[in-house]
gemmi code that builds the backbone of each chain (N, CA, C; Angstrom):
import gemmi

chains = {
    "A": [
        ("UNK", (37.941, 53.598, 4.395), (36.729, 53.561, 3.575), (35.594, 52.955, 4.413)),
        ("UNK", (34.457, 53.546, 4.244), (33.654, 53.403, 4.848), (33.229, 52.089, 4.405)),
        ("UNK", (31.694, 51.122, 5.225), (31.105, 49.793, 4.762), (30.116, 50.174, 3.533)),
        ("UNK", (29.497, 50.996, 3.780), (28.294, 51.586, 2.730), (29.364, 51.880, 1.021)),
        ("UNK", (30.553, 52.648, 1.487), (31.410, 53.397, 0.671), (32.004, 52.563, -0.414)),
        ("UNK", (32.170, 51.014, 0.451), (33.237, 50.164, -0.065), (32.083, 49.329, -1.302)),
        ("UNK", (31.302, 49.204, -0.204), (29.951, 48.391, -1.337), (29.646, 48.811, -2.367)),
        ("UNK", (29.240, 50.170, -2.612), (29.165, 50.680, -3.783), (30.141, 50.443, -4.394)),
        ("UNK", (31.527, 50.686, -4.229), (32.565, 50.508, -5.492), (32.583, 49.259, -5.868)),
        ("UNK", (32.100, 47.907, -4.850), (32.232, 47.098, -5.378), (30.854, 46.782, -6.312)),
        ("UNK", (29.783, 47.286, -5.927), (28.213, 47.303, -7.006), (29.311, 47.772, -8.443)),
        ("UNK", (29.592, 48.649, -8.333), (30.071, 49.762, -9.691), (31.216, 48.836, -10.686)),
        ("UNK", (31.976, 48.268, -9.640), (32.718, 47.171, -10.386), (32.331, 46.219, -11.306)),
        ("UNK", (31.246, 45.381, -10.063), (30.361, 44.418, -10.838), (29.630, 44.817, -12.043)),
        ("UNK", (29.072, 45.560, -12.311), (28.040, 46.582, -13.289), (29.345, 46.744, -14.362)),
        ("UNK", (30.468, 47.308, -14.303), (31.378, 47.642, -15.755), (31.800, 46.528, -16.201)),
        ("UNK", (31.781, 46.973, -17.548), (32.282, 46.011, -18.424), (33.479, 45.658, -18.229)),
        ("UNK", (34.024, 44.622, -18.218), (35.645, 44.451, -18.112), (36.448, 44.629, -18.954)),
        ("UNK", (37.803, 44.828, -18.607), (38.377, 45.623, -19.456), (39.028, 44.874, -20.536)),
        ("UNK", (39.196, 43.694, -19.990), (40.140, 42.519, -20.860), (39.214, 41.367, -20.960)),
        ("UNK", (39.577, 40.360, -21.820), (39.070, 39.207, -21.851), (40.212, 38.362, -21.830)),
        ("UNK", (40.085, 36.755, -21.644), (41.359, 36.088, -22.056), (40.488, 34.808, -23.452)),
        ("UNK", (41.653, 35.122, -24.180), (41.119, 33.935, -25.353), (42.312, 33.002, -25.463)),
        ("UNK", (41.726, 32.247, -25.821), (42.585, 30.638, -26.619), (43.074, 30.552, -27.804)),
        ("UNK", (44.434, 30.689, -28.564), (44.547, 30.746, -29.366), (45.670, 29.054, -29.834)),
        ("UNK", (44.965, 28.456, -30.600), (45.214, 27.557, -31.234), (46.370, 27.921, -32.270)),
        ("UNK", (47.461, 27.199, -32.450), (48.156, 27.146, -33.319), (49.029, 26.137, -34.014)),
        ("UNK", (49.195, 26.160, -34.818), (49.708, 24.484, -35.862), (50.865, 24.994, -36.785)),
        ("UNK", (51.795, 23.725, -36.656), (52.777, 23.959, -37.856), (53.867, 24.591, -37.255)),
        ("UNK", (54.526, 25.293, -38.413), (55.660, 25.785, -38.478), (55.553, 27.374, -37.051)),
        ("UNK", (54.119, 27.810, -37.219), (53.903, 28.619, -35.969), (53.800, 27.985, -34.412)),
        ("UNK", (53.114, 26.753, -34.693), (53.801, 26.231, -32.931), (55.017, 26.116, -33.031)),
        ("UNK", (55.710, 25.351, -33.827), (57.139, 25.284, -33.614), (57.758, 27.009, -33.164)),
        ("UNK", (57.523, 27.823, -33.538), (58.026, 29.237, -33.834), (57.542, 29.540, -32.191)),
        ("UNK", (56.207, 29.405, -31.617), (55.970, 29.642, -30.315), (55.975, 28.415, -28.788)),
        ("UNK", (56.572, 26.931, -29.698), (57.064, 26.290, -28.600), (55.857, 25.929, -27.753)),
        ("UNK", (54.567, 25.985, -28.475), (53.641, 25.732, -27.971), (52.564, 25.577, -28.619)),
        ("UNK", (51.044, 24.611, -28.760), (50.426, 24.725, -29.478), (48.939, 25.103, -29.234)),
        ("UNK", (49.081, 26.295, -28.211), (47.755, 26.977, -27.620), (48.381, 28.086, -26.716)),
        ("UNK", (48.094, 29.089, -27.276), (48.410, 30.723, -26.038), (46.837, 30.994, -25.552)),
        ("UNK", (47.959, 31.459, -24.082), (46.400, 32.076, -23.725), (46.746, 33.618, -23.528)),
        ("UNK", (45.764, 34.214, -24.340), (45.718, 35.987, -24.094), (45.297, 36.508, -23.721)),
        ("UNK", (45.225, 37.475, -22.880), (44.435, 38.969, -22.103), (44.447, 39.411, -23.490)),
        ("UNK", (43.469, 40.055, -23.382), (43.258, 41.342, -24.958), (42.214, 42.266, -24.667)),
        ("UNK", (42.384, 43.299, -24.935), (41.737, 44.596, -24.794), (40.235, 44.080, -25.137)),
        ("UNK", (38.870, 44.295, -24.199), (37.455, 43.860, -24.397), (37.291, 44.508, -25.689)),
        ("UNK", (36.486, 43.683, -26.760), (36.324, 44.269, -28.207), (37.111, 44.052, -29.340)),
        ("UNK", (38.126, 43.421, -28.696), (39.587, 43.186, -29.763), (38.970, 42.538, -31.016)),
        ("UNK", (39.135, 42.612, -31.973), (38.898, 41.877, -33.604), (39.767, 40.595, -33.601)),
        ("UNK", (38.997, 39.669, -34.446), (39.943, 38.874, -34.566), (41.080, 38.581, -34.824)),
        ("UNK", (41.163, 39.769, -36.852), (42.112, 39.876, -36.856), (43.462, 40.588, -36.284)),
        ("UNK", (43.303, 41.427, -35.042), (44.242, 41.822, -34.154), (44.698, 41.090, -33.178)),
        ("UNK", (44.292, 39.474, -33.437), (44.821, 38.643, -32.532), (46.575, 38.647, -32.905)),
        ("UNK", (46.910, 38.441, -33.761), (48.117, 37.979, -34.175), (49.140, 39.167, -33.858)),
        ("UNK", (48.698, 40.338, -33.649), (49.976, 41.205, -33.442), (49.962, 41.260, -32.163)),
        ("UNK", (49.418, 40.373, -31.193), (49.463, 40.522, -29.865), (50.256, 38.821, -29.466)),
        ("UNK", (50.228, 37.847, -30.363), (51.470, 37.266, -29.888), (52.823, 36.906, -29.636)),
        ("UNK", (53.442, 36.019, -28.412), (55.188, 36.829, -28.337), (55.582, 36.482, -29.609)),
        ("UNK", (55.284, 36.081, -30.564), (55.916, 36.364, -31.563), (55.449, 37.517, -33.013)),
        ("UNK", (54.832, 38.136, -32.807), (54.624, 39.367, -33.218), (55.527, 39.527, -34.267)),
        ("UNK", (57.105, 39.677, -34.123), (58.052, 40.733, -34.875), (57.932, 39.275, -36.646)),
        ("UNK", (57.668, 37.876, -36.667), (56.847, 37.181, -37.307), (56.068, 37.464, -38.121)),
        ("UNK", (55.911, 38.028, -39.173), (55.133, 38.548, -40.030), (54.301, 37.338, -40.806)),
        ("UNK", (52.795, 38.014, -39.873), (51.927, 36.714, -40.972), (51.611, 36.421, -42.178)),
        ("UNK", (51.923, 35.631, -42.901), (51.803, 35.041, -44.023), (50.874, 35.513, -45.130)),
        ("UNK", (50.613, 35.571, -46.179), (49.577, 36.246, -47.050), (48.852, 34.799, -47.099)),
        ("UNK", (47.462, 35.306, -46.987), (46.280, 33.863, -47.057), (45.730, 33.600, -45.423)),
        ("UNK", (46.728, 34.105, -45.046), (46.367, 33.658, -43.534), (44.278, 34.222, -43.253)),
        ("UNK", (44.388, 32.456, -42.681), (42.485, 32.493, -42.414), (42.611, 32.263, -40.834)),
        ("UNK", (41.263, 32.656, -40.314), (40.782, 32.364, -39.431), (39.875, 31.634, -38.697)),
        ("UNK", (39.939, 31.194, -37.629), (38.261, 29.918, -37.221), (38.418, 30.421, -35.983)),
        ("UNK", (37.077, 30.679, -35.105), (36.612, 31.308, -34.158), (35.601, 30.133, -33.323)),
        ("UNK", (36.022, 29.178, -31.909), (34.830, 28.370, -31.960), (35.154, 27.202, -32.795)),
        ("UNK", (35.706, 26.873, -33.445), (35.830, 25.476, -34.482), (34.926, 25.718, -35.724)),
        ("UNK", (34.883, 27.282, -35.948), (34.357, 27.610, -37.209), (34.972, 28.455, -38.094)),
        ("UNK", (34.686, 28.727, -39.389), (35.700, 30.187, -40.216), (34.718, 30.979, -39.391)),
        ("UNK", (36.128, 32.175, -39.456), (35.441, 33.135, -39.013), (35.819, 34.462, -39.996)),
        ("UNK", (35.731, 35.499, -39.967), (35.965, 36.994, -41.020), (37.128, 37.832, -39.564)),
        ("UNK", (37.996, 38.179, -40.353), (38.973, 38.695, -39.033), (38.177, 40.118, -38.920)),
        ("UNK", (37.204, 40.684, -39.219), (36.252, 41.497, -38.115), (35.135, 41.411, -36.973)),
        ("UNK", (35.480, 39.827, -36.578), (34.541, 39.604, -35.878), (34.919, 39.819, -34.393)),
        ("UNK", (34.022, 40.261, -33.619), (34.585, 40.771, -33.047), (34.441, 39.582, -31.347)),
        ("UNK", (35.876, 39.474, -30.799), (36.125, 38.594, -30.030), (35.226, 38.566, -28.499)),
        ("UNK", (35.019, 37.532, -28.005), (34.259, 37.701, -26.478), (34.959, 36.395, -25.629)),
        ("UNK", (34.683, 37.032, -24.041), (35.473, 36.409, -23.405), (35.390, 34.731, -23.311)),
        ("UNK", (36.234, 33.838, -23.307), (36.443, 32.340, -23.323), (36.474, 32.198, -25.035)),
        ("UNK", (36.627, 32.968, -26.175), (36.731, 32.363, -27.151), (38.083, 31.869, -27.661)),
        ("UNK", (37.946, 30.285, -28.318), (38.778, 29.626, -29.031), (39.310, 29.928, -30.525)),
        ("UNK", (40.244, 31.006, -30.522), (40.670, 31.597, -32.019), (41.776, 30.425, -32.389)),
        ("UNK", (41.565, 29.930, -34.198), (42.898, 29.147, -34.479), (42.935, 30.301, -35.570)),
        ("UNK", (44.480, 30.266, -35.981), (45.166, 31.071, -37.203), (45.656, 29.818, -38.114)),
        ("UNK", (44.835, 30.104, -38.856), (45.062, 29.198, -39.572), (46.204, 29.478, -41.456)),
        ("UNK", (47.207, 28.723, -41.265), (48.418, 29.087, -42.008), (47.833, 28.673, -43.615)),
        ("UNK", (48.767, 29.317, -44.717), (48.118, 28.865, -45.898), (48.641, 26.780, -45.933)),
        ("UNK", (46.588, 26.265, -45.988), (46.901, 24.968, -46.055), (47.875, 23.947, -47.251)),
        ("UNK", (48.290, 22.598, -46.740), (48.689, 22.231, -47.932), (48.776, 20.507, -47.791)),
        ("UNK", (47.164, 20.811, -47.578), (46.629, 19.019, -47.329), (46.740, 18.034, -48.366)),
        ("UNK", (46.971, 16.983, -48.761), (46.799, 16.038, -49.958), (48.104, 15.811, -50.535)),
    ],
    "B": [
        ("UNK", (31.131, 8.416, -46.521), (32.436, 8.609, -45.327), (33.258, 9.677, -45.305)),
        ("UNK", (34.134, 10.165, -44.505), (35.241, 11.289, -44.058), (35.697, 10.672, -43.070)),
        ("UNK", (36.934, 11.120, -42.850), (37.588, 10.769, -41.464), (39.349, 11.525, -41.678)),
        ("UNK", (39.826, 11.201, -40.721), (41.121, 11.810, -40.277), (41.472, 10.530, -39.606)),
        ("UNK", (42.831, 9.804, -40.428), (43.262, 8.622, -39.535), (44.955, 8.452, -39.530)),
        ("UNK", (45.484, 7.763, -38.697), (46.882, 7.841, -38.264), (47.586, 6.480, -39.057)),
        ("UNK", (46.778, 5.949, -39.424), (47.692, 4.553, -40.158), (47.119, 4.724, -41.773)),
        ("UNK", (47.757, 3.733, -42.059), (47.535, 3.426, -43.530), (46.164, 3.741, -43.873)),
        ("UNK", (45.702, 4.293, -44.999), (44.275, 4.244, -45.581), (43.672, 2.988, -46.197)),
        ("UNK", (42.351, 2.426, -45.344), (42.353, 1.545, -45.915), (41.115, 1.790, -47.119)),
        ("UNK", (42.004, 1.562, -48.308), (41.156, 2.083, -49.865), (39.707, 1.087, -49.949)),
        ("UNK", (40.138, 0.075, -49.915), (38.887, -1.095, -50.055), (37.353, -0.470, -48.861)),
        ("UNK", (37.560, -0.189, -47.794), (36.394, 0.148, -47.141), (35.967, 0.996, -47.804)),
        ("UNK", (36.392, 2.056, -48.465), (35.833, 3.641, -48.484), (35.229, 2.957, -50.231)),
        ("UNK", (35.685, 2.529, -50.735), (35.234, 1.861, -52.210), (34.009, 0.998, -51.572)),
        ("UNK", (34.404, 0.303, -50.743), (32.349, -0.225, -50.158), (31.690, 0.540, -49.629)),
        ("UNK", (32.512, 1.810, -48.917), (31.766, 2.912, -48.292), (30.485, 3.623, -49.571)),
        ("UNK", (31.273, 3.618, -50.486), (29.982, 3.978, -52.084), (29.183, 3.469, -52.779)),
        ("UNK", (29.979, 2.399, -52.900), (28.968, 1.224, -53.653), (27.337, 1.231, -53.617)),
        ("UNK", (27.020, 1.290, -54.546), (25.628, 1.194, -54.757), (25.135, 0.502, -55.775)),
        ("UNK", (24.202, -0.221, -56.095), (23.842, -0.751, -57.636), (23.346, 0.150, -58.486)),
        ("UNK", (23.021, 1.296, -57.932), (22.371, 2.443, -59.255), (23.959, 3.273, -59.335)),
        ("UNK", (25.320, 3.271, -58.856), (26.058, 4.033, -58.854), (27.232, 3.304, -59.767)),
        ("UNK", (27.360, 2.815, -61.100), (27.726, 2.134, -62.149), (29.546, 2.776, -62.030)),
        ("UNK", (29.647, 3.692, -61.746), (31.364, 4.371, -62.294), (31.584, 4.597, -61.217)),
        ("UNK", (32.966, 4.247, -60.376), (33.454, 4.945, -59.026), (34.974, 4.945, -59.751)),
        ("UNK", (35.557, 6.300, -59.402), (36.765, 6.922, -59.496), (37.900, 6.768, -58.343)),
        ("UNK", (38.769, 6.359, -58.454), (39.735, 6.630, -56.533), (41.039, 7.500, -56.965)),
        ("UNK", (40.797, 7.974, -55.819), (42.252, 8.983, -56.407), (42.797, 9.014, -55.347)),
        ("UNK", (44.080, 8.492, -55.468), (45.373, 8.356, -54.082), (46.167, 9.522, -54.225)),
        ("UNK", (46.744, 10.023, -53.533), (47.846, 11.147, -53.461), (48.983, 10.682, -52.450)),
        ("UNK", (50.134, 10.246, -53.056), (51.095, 9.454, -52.282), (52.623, 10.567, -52.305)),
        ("UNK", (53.113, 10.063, -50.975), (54.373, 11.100, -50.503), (55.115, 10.272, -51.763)),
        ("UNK", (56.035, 11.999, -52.457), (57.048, 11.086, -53.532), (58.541, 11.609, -52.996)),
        ("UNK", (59.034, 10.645, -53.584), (60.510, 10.663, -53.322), (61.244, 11.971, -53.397)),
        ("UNK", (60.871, 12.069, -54.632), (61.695, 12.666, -55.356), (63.264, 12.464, -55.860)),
        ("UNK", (63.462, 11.283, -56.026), (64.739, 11.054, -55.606), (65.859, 11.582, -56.643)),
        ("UNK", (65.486, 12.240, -57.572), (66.079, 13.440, -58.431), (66.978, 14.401, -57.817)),
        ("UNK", (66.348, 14.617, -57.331), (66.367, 16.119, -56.092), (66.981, 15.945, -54.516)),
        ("UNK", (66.503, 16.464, -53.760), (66.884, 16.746, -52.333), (65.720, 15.222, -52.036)),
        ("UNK", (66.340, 13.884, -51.625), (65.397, 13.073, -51.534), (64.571, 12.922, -50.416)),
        ("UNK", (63.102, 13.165, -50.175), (62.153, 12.814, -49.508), (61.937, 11.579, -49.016)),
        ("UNK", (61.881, 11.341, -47.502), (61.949, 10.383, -46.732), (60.563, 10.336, -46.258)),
        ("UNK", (59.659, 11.251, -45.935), (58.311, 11.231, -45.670), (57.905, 12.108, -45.310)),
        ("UNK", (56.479, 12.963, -45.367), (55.706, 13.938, -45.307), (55.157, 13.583, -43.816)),
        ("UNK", (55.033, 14.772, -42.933), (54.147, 14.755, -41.613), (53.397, 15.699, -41.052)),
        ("UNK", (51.904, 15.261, -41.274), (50.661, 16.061, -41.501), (50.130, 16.292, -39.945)),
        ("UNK", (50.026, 17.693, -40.195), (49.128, 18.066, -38.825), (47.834, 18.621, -39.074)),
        ("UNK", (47.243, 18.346, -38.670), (45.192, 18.750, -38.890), (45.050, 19.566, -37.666)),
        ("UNK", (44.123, 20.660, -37.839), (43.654, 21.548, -36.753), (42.209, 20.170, -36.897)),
        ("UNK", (41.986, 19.278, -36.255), (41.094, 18.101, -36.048), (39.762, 18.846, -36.121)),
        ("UNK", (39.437, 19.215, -35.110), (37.748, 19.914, -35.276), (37.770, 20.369, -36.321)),
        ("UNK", (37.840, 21.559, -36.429), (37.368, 22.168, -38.187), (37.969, 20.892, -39.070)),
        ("UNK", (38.923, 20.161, -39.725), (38.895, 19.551, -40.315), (38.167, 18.374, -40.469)),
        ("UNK", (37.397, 17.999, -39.871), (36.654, 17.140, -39.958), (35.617, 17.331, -40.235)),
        ("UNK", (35.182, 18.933, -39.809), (33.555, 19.238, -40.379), (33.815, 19.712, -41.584)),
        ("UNK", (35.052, 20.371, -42.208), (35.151, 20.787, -43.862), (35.312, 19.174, -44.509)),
        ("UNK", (35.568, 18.388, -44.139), (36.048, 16.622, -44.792), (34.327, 16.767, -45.225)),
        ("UNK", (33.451, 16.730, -43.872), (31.985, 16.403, -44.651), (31.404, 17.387, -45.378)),
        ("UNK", (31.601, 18.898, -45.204), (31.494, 19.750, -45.950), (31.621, 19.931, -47.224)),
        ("UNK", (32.495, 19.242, -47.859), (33.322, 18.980, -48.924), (32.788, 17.801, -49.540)),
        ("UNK", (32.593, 16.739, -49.064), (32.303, 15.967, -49.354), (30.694, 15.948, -49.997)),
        ("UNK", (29.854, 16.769, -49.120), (28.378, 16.603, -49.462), (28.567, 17.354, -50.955)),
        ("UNK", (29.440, 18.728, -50.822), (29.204, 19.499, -51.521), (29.756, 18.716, -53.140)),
        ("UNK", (30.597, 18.081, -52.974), (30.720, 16.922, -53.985), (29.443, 16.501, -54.156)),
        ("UNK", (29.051, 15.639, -53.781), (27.905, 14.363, -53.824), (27.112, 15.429, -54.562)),
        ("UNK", (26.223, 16.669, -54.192), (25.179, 17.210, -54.046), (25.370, 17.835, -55.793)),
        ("UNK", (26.169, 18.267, -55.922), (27.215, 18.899, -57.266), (27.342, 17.855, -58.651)),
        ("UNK", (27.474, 16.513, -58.317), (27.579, 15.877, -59.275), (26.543, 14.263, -59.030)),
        ("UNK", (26.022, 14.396, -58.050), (24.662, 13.629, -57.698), (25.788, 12.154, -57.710)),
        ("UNK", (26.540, 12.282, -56.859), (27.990, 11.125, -56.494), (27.354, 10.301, -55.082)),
        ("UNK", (28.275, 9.791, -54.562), (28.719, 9.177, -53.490), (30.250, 9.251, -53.044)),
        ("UNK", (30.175, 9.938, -52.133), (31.747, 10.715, -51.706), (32.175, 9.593, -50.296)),
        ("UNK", (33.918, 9.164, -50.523), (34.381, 8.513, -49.768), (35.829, 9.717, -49.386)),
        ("UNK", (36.084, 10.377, -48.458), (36.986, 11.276, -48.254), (38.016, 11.064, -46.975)),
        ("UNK", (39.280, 10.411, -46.911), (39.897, 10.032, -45.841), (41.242, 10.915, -45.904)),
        ("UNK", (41.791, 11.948, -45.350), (43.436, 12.425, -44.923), (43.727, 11.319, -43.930)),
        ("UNK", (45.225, 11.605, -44.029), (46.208, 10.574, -42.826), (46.625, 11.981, -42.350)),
        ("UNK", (47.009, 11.809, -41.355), (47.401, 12.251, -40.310), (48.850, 11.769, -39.912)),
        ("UNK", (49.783, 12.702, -39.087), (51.155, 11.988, -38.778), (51.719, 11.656, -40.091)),
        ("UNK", (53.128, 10.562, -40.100), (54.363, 10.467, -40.874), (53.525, 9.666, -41.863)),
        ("UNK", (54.081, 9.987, -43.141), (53.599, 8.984, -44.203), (54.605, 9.064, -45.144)),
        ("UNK", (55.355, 7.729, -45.064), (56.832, 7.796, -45.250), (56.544, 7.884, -47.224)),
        ("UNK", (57.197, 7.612, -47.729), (57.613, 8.153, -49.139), (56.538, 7.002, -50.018)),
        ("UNK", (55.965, 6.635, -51.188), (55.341, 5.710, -51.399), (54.219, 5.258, -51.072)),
        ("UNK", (53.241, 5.656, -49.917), (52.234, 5.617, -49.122), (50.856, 6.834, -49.249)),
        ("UNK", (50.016, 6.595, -49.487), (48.920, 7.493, -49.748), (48.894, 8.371, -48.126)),
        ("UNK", (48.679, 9.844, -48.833), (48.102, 10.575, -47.365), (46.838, 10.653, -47.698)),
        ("UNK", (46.476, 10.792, -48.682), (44.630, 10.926, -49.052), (44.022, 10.503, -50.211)),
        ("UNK", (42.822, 9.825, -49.892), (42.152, 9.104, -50.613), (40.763, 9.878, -50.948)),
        ("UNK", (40.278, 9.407, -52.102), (38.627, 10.308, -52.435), (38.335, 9.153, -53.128)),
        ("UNK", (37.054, 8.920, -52.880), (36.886, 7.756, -53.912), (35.174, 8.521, -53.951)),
        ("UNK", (34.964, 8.483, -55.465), (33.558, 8.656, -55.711), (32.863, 7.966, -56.845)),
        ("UNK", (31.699, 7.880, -56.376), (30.798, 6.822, -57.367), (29.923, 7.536, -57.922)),
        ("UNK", (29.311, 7.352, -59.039), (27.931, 7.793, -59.604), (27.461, 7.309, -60.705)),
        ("UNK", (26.569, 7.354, -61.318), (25.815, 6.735, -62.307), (26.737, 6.374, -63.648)),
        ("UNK", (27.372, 7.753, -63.787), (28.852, 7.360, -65.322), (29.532, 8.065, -64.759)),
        ("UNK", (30.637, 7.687, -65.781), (32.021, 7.768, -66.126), (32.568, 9.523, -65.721)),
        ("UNK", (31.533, 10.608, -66.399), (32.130, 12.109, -66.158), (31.543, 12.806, -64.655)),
        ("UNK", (30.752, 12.048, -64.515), (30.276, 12.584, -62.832), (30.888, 11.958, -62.147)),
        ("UNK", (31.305, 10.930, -61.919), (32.303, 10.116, -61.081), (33.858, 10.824, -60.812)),
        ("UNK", (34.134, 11.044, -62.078), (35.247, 11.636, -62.394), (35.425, 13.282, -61.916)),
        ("UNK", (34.215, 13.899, -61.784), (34.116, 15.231, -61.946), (34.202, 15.612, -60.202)),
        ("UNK", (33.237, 14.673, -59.605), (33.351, 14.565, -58.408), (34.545, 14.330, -57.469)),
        ("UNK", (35.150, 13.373, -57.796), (36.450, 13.357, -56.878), (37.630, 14.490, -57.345)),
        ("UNK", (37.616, 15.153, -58.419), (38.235, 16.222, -58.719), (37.895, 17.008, -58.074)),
        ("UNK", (36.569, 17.645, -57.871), (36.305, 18.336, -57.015), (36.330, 18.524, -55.484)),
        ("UNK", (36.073, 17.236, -55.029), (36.405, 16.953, -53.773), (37.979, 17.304, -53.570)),
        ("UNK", (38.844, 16.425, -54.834), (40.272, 16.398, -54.108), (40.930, 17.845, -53.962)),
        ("UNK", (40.057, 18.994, -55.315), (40.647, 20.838, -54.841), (40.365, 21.222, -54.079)),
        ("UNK", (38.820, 20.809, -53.781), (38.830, 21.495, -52.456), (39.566, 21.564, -50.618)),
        ("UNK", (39.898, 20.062, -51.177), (41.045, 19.798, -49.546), (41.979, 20.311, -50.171)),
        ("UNK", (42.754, 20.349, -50.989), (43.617, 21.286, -51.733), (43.919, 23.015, -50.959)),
        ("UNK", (42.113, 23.416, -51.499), (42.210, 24.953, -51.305), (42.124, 25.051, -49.927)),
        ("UNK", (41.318, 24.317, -48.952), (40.322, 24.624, -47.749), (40.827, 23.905, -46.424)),
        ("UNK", (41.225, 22.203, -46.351), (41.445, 21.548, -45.726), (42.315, 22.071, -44.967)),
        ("UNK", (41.920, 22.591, -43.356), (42.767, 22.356, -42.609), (43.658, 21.923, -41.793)),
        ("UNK", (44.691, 21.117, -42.834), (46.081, 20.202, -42.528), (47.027, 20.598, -43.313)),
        ("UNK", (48.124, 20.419, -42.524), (49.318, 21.430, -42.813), (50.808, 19.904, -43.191)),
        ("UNK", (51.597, 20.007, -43.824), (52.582, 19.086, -43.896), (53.556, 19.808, -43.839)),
        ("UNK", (54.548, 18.764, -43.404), (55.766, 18.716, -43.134), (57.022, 18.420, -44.281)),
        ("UNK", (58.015, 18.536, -44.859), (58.369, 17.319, -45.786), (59.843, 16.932, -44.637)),
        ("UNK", (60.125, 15.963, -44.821), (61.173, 15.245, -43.779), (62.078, 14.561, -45.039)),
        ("UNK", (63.650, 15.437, -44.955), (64.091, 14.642, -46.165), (65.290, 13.889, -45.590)),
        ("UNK", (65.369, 12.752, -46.740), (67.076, 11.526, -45.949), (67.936, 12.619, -45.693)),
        ("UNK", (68.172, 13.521, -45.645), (69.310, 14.233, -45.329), (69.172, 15.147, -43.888)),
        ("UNK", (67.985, 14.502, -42.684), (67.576, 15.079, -41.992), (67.039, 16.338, -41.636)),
        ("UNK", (67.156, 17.500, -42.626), (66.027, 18.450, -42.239), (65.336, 18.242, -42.868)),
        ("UNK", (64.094, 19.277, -42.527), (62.335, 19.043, -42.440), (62.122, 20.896, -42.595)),
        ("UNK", (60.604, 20.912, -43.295), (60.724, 21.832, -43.838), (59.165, 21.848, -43.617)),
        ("UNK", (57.912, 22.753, -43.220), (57.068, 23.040, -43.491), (56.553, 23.818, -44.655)),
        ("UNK", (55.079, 23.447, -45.200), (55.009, 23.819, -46.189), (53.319, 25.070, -45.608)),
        ("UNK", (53.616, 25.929, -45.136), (52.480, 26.617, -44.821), (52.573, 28.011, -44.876)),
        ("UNK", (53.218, 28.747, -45.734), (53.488, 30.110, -45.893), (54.534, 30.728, -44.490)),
        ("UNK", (54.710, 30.431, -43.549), (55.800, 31.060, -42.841), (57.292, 30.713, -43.100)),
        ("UNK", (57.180, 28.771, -43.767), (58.360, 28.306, -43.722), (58.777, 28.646, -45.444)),
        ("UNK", (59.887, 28.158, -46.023), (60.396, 28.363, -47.582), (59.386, 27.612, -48.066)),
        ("UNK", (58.184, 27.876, -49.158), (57.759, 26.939, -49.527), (58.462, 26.048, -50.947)),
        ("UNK", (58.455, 24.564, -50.933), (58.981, 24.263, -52.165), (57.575, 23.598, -52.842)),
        ("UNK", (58.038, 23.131, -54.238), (57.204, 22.595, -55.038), (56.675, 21.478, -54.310)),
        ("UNK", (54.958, 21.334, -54.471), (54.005, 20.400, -54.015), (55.021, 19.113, -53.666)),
        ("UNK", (54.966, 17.914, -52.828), (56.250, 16.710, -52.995), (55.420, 15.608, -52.349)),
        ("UNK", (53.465, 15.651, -52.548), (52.778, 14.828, -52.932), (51.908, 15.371, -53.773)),
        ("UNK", (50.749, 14.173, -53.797), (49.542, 13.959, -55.124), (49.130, 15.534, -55.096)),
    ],
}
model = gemmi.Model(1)
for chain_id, residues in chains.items():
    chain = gemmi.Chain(chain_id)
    for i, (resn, *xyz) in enumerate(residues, 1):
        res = gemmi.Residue()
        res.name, res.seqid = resn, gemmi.SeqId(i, " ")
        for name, pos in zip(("N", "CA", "C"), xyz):
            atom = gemmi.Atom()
            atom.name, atom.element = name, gemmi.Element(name[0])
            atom.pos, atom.b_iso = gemmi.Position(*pos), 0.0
            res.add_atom(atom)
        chain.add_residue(res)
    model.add_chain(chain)
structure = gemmi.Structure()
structure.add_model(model)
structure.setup_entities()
């Protein structure tokens, strides 16, 4: 490959959107226990929704809970929002404070 | 006040935390781990908080009290083990009478109820432990 040849692909690189992002996913309870950990980090397809976070962790075959909310950032979020790279997703389980 | 704390609640601050001389009626409402000792006996409840968001819904909650029944909102969860007998959360609210006082910490205490993000544990004398957050079996409420 040529010097001129190589530059451009790398201009063209820089310029596209990437294909993945990686996010932070926070987790509490009976689901860290279940993933042995209480923060994943994910590659996910650029554009991913929030709520398609959850069928992308190793525990997947886990069926999430009815009620299950979301916080995006240390805020609620609507599981159509749609994710960007470095964001902090928690899944948040049905609460049962007090 | 609001907060998220790891030891005992201490009730007396959050009752001066309201106090006012125009605020005549303050309400406290404890919610303490119970035994149950009927049943499968309970040794102590152990609370986990997603901390950030819970602390901004504690004041969230709280104003939305105050603002709702024109109160003074005192709002504290424990955090970690809170063995059987021991408050995990306190609300204490003040206001001018008797049904706004009252109306207020009710409200405050459903809404950590519905919203609060903290999750418990129950830990019984017979050594297993059981989460109560929709993935694990849930059983009947086994505090306030």
């Amino acid at each position: 490959m040529s010097g001129t040849a190589r530059e451009g692909r790398l201009a063209a690189e820089e310029v596209a959107e990437p294909a993945t992002m990686a996010v932070t996913v926070r987790v509490f309870a009976s689901l860290r226990e279940v993933l042995g950990t209480d923060r994943v980090l994910l590659e996910l397809p650029a554009g991913t929704p929030l709520g398609a976070v959850w069928s992308h962790l190793p525990s997947a075959a886990v069926e999430p809970p009815p009620g299950l909310r979301y916080a995006l950032n240390h805020s609620w979020a609507a599981p159509g929002a749609t994710l960007r790279d470095g964001d902090e997703v928690a899944l948040i389980l049905p609460v049962s404070a007090g | 006040m609001i907060g998220l704390v790891e030891g005992p609640i201490d009730v007396a601050a959050l009752i001066a935390a309201v106090a006012d001389p125009e605020h005549g009626a303050t309400t406290v409402f404890l919610g303490s781990t119970r035994r149950e000792g009927g049943r499968r006996a309970v040794e102590a409840l152990v609370y986990e908080a997603y901390g950030e968001l819970a602390l901004t819904e504690l004041q969230v909650i709280a104003d939305e009290s105050a603002r709702r029944h024109d109160a003074r909102i005192a709002l504290v969860h424990r955090v970690g083990r809170v063995p059987a007998g021991e408050p995990s959360i306190a609300v204490v609210a003040a206001a001018g009478h008797r049904p706004e006082a009252f109306a207020a910490c009710r409200h405050a205490l459903e809404a950590v109820k519905d919203r609060l993000p903290v999750w418990k544990q129950t830990v019984y004398e017979d050594g297993g432990a059981e989460w109560l957050d929709g993935l694990g079996v849930p059983l009947r409420d086994a505090a306030g």
